[in-house]
Every structure is written in structure tokens, then in C-alpha cells.
BASE-929000 format. One record per atom (N, C-alpha, C, O, CB): residue number from 0; residue in one letter; atom name; z, y, x. Coordinates in nm, 4 decimals. Last residue first. Glycine has a CB too. Layout:
% residues N
<atom NUM A CA <Z Y X>>
...
This chain:
% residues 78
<atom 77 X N <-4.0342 -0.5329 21.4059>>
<atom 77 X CA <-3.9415 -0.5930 21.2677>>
<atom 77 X C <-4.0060 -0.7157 21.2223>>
<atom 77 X O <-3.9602 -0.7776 21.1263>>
<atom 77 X CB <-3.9369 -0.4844 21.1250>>
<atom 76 X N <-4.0180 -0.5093 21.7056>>
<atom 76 X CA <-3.9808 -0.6316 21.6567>>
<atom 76 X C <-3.8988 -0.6786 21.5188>>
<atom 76 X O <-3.8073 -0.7565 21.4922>>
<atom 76 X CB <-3.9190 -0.6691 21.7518>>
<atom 75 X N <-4.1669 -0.2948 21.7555>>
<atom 75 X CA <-4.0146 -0.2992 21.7632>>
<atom 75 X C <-3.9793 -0.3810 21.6901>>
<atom 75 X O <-3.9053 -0.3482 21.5973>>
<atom 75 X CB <-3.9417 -0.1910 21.7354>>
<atom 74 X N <-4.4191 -0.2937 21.7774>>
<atom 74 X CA <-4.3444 -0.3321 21.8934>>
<atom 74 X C <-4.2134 -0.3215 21.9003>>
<atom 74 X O <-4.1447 -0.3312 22.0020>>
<atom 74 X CB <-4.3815 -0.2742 21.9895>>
<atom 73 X N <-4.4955 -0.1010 21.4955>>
<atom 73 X CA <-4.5412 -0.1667 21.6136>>
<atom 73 X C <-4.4737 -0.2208 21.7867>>
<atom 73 X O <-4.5015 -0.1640 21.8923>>
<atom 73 X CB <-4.6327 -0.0824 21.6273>>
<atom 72 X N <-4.4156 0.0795 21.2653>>
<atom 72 X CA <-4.3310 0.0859 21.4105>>
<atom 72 X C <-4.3195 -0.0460 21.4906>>
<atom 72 X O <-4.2186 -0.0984 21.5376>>
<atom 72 X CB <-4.1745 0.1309 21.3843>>
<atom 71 X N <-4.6471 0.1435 21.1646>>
<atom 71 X CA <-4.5714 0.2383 21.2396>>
<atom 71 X C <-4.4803 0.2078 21.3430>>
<atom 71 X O <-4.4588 0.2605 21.4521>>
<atom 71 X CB <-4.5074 0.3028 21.1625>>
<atom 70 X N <-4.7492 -0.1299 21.0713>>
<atom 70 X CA <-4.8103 -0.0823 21.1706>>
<atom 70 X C <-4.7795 0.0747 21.2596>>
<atom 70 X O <-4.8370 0.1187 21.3592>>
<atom 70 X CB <-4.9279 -0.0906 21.1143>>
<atom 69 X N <-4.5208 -0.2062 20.8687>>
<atom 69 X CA <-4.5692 -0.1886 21.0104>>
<atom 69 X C <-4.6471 -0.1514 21.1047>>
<atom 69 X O <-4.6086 -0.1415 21.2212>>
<atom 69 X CB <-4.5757 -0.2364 21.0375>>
<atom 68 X N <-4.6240 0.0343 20.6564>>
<atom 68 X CA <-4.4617 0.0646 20.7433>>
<atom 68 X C <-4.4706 -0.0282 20.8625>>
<atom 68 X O <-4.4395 0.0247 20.9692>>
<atom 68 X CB <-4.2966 0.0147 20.6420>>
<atom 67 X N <-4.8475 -0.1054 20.5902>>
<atom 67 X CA <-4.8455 0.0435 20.6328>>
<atom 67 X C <-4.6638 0.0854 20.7211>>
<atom 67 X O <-4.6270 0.1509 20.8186>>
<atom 67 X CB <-4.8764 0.1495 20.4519>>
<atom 66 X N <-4.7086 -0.3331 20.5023>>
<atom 66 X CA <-4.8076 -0.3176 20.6127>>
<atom 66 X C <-4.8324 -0.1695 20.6782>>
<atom 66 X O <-4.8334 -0.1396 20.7976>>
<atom 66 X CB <-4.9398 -0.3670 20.5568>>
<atom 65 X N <-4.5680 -0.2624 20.2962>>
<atom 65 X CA <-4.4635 -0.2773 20.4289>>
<atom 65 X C <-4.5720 -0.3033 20.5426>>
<atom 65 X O <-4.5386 -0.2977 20.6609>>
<atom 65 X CB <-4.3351 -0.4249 20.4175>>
<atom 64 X N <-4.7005 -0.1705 20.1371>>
<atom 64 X CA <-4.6152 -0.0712 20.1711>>
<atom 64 X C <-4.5471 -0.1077 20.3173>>
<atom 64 X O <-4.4989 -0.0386 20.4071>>
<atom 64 X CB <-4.5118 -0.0543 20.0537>>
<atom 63 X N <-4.8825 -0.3591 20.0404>>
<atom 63 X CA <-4.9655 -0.2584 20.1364>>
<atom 63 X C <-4.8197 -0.1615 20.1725>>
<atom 63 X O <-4.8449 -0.0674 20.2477>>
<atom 63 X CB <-5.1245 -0.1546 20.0390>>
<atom 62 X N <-4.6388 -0.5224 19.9129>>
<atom 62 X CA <-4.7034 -0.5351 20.0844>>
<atom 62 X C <-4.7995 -0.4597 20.1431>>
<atom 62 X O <-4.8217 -0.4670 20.2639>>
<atom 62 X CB <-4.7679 -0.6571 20.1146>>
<atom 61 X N <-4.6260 -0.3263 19.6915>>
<atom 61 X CA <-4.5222 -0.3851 19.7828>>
<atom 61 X C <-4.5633 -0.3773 19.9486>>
<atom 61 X O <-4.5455 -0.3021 20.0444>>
<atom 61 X CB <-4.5019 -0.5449 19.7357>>
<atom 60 X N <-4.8518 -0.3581 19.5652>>
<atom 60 X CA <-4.7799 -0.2043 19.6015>>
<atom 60 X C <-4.6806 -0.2420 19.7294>>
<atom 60 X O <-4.6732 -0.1860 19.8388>>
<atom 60 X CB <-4.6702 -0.1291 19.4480>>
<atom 59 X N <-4.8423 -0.6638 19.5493>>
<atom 59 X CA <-4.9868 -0.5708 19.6033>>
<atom 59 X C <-4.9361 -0.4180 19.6072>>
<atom 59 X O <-5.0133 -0.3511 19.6759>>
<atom 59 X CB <-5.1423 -0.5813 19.4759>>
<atom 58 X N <-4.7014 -0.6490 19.3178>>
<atom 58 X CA <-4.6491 -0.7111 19.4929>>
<atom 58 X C <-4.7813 -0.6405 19.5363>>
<atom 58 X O <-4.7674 -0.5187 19.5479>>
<atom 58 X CB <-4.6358 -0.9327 19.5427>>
<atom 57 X N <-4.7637 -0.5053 19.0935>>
<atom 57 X CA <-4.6332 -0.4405 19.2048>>
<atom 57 X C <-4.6703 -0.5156 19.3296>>
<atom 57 X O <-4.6721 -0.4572 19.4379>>
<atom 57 X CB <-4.4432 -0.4821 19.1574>>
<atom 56 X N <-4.9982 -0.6120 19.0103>>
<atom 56 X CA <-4.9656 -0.4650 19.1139>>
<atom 56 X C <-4.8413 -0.4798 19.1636>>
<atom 56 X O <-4.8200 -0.4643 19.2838>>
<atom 56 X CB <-4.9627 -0.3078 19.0366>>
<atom 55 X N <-4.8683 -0.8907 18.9521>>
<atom 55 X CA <-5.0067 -0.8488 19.0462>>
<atom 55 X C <-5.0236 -0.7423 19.0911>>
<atom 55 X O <-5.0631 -0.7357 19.2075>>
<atom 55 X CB <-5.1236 -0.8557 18.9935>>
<atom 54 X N <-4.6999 -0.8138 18.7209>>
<atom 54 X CA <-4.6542 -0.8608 18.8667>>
<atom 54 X C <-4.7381 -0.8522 19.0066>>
<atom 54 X O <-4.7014 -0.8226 19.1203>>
<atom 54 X CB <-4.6284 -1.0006 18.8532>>
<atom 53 X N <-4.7517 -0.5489 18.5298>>
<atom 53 X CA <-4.8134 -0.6477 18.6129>>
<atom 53 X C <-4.8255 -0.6680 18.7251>>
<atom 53 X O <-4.8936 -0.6152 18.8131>>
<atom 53 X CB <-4.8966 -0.6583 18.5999>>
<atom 52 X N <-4.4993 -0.4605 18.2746>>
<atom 52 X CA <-4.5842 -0.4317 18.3660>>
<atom 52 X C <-4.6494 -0.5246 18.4053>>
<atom 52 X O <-4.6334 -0.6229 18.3330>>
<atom 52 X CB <-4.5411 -0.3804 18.4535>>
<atom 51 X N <-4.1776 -0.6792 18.2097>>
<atom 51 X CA <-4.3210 -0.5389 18.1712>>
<atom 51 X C <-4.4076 -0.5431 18.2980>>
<atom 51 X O <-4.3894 -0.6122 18.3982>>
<atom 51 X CB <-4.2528 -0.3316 18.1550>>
<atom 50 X N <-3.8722 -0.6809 18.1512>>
<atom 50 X CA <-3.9787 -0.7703 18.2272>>
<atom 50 X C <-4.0895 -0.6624 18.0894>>
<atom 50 X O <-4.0843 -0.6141 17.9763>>
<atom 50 X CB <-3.9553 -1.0138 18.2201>>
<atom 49 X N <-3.5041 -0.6414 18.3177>>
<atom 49 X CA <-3.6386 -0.6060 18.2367>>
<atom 49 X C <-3.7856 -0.6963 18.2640>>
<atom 49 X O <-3.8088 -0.7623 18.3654>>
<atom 49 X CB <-3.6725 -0.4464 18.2770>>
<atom 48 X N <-3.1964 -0.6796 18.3812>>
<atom 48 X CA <-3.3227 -0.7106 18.3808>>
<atom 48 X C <-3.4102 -0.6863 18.3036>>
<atom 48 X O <-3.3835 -0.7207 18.1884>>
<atom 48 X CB <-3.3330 -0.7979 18.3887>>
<atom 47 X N <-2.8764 -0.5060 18.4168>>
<atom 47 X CA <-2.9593 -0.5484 18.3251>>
<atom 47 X C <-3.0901 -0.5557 18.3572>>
<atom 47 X O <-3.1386 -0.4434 18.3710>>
<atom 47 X CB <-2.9474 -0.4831 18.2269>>
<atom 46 X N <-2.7344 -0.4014 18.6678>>
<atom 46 X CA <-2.7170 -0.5808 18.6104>>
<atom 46 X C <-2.7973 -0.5618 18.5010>>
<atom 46 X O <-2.7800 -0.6746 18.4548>>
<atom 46 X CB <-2.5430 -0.6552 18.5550>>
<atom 45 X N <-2.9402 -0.2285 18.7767>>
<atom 45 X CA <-2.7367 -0.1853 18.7278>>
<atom 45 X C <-2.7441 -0.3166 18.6324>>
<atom 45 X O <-2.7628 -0.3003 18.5119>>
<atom 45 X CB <-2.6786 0.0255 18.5977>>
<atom 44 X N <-3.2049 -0.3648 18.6780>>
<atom 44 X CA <-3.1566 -0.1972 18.7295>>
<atom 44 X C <-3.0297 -0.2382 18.7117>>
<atom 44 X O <-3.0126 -0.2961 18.6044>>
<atom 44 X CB <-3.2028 -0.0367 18.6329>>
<atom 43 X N <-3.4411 -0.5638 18.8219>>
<atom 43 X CA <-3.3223 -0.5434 18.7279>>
<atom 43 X C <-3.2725 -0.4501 18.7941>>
<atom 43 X O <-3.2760 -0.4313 18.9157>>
<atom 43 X CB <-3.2227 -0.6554 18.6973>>
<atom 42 X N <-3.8029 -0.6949 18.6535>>
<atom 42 X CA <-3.6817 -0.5975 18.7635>>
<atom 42 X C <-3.5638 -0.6180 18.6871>>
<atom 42 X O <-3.5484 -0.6578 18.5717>>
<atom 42 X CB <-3.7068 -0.4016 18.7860>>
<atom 41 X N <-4.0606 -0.9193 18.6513>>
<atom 41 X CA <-3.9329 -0.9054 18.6438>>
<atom 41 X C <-3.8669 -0.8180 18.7193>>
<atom 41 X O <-3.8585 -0.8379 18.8405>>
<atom 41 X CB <-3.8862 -1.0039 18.6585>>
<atom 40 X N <-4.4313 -0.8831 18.4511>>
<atom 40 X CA <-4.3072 -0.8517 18.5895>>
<atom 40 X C <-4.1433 -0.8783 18.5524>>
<atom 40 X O <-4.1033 -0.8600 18.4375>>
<atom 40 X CB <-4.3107 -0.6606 18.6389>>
<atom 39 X N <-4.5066 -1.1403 18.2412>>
<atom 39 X CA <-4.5014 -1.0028 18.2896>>
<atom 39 X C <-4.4075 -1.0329 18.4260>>
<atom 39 X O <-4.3495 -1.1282 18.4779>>
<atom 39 X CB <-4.4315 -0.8860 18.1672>>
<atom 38 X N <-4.6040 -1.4977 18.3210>>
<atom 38 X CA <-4.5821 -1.3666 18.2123>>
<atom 38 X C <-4.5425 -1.2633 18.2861>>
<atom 38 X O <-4.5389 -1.2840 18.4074>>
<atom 38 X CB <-4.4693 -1.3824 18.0936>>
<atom 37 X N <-4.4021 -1.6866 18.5548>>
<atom 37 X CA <-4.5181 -1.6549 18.4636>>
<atom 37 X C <-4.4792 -1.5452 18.3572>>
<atom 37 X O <-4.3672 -1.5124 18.3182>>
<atom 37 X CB <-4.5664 -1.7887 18.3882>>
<atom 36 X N <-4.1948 -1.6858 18.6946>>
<atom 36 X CA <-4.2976 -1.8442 18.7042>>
<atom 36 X C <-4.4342 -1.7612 18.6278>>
<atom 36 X O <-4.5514 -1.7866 18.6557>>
<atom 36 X CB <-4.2162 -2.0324 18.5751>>
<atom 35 X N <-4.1855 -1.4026 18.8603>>
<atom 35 X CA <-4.1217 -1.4705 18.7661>>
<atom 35 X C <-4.1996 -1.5682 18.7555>>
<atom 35 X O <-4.3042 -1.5474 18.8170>>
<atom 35 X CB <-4.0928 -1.4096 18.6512>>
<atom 34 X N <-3.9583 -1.2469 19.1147>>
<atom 34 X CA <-4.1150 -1.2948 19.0785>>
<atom 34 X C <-4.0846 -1.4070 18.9647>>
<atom 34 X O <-3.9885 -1.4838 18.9687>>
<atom 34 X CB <-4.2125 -1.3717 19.2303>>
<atom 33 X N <-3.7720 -0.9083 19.1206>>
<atom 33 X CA <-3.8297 -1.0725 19.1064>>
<atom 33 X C <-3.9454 -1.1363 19.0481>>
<atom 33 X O <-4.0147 -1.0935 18.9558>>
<atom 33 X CB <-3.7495 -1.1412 19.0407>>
<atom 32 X N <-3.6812 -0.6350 19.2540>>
<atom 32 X CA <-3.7704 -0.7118 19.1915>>
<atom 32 X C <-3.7818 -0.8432 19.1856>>
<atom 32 X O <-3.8135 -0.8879 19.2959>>
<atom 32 X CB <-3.8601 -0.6833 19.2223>>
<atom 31 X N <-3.3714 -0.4014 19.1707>>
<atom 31 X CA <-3.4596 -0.5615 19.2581>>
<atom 31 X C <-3.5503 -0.5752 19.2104>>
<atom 31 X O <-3.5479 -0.5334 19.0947>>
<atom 31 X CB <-3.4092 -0.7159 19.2560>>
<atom 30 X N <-3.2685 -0.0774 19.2591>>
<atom 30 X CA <-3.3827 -0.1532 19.1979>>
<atom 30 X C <-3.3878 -0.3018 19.2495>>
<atom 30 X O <-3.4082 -0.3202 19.3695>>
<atom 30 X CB <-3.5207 -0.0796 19.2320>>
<atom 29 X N <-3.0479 0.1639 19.2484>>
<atom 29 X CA <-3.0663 0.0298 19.3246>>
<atom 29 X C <-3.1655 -0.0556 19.2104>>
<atom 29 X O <-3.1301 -0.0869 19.0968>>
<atom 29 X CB <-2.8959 -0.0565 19.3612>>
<atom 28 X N <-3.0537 0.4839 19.3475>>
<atom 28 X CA <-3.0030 0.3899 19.2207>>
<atom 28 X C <-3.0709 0.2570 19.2728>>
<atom 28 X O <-3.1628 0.2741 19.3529>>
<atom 28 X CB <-3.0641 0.4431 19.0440>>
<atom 27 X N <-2.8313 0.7648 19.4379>>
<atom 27 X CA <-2.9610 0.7188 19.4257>>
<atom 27 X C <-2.8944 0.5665 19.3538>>
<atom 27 X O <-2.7802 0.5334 19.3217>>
<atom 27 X CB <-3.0622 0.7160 19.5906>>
<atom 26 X N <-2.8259 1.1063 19.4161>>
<atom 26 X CA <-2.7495 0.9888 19.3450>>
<atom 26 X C <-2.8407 0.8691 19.3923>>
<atom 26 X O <-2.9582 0.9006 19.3728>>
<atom 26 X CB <-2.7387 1.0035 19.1634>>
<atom 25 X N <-2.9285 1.3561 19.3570>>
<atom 25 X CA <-2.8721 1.3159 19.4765>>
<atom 25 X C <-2.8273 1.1687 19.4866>>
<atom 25 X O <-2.7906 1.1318 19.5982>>
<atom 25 X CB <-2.7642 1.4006 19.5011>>
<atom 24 X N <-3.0688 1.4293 19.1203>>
<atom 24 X CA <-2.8947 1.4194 19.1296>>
<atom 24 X C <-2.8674 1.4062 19.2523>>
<atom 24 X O <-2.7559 1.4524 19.2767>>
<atom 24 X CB <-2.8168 1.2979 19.0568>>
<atom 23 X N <-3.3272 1.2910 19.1353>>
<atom 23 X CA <-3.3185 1.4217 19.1441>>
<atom 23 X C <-3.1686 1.4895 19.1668>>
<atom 23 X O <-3.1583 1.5959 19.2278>>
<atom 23 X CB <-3.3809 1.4659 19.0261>>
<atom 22 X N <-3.2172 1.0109 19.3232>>
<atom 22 X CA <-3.3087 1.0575 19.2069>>
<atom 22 X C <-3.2819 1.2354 19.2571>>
<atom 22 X O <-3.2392 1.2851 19.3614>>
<atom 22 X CB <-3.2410 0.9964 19.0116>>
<atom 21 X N <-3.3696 0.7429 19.5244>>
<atom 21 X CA <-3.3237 0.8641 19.5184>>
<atom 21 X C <-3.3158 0.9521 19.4256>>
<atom 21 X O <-3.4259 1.0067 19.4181>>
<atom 21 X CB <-3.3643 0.9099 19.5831>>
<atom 20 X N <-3.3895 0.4056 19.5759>>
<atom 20 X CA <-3.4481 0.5529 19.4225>>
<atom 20 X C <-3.3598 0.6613 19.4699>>
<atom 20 X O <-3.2450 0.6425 19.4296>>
<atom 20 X CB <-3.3915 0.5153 19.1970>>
<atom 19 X N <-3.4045 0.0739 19.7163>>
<atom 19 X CA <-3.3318 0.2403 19.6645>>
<atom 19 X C <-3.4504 0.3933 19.5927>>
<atom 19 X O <-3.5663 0.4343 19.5866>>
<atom 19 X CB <-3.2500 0.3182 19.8537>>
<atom 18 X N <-3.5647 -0.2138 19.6105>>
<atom 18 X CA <-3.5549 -0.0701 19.6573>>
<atom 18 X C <-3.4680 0.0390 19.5783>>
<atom 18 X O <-3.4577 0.0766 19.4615>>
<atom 18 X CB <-3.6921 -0.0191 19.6601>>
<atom 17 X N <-3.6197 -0.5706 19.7144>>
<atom 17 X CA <-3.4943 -0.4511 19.6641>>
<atom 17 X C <-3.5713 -0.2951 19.7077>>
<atom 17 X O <-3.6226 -0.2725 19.8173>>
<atom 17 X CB <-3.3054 -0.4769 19.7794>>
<atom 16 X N <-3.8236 -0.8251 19.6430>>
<atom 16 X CA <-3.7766 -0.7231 19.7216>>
<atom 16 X C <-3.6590 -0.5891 19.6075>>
<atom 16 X O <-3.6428 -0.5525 19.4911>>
<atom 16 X CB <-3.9428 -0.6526 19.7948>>
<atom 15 X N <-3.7878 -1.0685 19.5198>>
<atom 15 X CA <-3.9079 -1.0668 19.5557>>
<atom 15 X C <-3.8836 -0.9037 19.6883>>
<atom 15 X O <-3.9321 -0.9005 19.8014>>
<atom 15 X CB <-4.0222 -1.0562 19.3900>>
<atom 14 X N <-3.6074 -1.3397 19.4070>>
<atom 14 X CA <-3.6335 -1.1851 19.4646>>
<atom 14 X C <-3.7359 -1.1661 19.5476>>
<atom 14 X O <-3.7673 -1.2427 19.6387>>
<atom 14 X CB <-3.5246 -1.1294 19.5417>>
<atom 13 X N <-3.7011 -1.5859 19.1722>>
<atom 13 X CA <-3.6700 -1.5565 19.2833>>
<atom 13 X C <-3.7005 -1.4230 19.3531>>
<atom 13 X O <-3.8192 -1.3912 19.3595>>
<atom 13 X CB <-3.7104 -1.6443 19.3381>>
<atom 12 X N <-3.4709 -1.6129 18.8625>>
<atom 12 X CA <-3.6205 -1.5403 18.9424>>
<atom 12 X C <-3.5509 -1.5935 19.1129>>
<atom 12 X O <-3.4392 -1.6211 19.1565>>
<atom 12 X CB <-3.6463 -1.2893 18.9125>>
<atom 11 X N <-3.3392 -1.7809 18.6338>>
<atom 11 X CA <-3.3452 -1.7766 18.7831>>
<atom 11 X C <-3.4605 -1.7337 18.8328>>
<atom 11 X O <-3.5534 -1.8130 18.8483>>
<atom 11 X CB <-3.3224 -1.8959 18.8424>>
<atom 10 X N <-3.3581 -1.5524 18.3383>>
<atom 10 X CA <-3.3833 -1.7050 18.4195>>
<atom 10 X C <-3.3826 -1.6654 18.5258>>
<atom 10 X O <-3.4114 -1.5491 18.5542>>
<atom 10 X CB <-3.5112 -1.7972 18.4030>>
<atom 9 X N <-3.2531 -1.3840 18.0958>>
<atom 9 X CA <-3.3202 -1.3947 18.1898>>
<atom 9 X C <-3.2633 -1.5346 18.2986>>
<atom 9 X O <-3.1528 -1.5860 18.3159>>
<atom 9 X CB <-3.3194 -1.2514 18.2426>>
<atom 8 X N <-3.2418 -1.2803 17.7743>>
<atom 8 X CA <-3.1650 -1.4234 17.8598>>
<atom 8 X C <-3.3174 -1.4344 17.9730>>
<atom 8 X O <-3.4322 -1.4720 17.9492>>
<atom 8 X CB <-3.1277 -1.6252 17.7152>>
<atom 7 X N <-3.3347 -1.0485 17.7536>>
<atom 7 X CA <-3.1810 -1.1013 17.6875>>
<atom 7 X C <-3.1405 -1.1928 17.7849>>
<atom 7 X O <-3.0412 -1.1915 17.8575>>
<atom 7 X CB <-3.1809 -1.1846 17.5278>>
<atom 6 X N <-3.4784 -0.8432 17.8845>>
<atom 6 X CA <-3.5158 -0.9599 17.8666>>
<atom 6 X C <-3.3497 -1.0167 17.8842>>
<atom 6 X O <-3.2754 -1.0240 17.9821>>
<atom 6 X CB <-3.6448 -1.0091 17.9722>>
<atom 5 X N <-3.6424 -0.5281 17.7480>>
<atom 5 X CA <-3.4739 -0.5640 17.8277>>
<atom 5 X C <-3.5027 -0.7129 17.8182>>
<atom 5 X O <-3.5719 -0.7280 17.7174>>
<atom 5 X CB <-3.2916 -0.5080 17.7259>>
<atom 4 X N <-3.9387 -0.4189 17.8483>>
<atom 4 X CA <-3.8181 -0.4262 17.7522>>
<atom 4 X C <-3.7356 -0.5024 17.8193>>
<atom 4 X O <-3.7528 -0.5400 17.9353>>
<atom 4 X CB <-3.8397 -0.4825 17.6112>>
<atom 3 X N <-4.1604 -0.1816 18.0027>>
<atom 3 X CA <-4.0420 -0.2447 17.9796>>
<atom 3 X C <-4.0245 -0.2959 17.8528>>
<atom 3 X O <-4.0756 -0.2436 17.7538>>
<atom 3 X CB <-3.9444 -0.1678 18.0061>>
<atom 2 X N <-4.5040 -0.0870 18.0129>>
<atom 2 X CA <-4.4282 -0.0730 17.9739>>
<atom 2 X C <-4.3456 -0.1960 18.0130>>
<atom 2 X O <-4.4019 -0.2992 18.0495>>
<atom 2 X CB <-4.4547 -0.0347 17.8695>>
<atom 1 X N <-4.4042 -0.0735 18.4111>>
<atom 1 X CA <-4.3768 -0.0035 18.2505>>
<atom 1 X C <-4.5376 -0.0486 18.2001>>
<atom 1 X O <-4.6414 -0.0539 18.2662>>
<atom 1 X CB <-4.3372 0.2192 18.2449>>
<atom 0 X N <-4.4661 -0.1373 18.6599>>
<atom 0 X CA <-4.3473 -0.1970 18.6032>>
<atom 0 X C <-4.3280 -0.1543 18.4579>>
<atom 0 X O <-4.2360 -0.2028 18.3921>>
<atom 0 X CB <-4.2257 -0.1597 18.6859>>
């Protein structure tokens, strides 16, 4: 997702997935991702969107994450 910059006038993404951040504070902090028609990645932290990095890793981080998270909990109908 880095490098970032702030993308002024961001367009209708469609969400791609949400994750919580726990930080070192205890605090934790709310991430979305969205998939964008084209060009870099789209996130948005606390209502401001960014676009960086390459959309091609994150979702490929993504779904080996939730494949590995199913195959843990196998038969409980997530």
C-alpha cells in the first residue's frame, strides 16, 4: 500500500475489504480497501483516501489471508 499520496477527488471505488490495526496505544484504527478501475491501490484511513502501492499485492495478501483463515475454521459455515 506505500508509497501513498492523498487522492483529492476520489471516485466511487468498490470495497474490496475492511481491516482493524491495533496500534501500539491500544487504540486501534479502521482501514478500507477499494478496488479501483485502474492505476495504483485505493485505501481510506479516518475519511481521507489514498492511492499507492500495487493493487495486485494487496488482494493476493488479502485472499491468501482469508484462505488460510478458512481452512481453520472448516465446517463452521463461514
Amino acid at each position: 500500500m506505500l508509497p501513498a499520496r492523498i487522492d483529492p477527488k476520489p471516485a466511487l471505488y468498490e470495497r474490496l475489504a475492511d481491516a482493524t490495526i491495533m496500534k501500539k496505544d491500544g487504540k486501534s484504527l479502521e482501514v478500507k480497501m477499494w478496488i479501483p478501475v485502474s492505476g495504483p491501490g485505493v485505501f481510506s484511513v479516518e475519511g481521507k483516501y489514498y492511492r499507492g502501492g500495487d493493487s495486485s499485492k494487496t488482494l493476493k495478501a488479502i485472499l491468501d489471508a482469508h484462505q488460510r483463515s478458512a481452512k481453520g475454521h472448516k465446517g463452521e459455515g463461514i
